[in-house]
Steps between C-alpha positions, in 0.01 A plus 500: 500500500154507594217665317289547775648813665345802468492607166596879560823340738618287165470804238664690759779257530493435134587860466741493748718217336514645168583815593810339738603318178481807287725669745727230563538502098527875448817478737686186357425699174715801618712288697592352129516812350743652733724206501532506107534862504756508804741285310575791271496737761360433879368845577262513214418140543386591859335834401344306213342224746389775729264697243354139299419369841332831615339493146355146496417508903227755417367226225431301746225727708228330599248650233757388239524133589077481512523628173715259354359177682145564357651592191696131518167295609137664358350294643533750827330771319537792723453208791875638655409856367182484735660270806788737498293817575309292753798428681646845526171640547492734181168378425240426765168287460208442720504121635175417251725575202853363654361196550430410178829618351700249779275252378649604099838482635476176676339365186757633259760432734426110523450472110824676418610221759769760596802399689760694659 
């Protein structure tokens, strides 16, 4: 994948991906719950499926899952924090300050050399 995309598009997309995969896991996770707990008794195993997945879907918000991947990598420091409110237009700057922090991104983007 190419690092010469926008850098706003690829934290976007960054976020994007782990926030699929923390969904995708939060329901295998309940899935696996269920099933163990439906051998006993297949009622509660499907009740019990129900609530975990409900439970660990609202991990998975997308505040939660910038959280955790600039917890994972400091090298981001508050770089996804910052990119995120760009994006969903929570925080607004003028184009002389903007500028700049693309420029940050791009640059902490391409040393992190993140892939997707």
């Amino acid at each position: 994948m190419s690092l010469e995309r926008d850098p706003e598009r690829l934290v976007a997309d960054m976020i994007a991906l782990a926030i699929r995969r923390a969904r995708v896991l939060a329901l295998a996770e309940a899935v696996g719950l269920g099933l163990t707990v439906a051998a006993i008794s297949p009622v509660a195993g499907a009740l019990l499926a129900a609530a975990f997945g409900a439970w660990r879907w609202r991990a998975t918000s997308r505040a939660a899952i910038v959280r955790a991947l600039e917890h994972v990598q400091p090298g981001f420091r508050n770089l996804l924090v910052t990119a995120d409110e760009f994006a969903r237009e929570t925080l607004t700057a003028k184009p002389p300050v903007l500028i700049p922090e693309l420029r940050k991104q791009r640059k902490i983007v391409t040393e992190q050399r993140l892939i997707l």
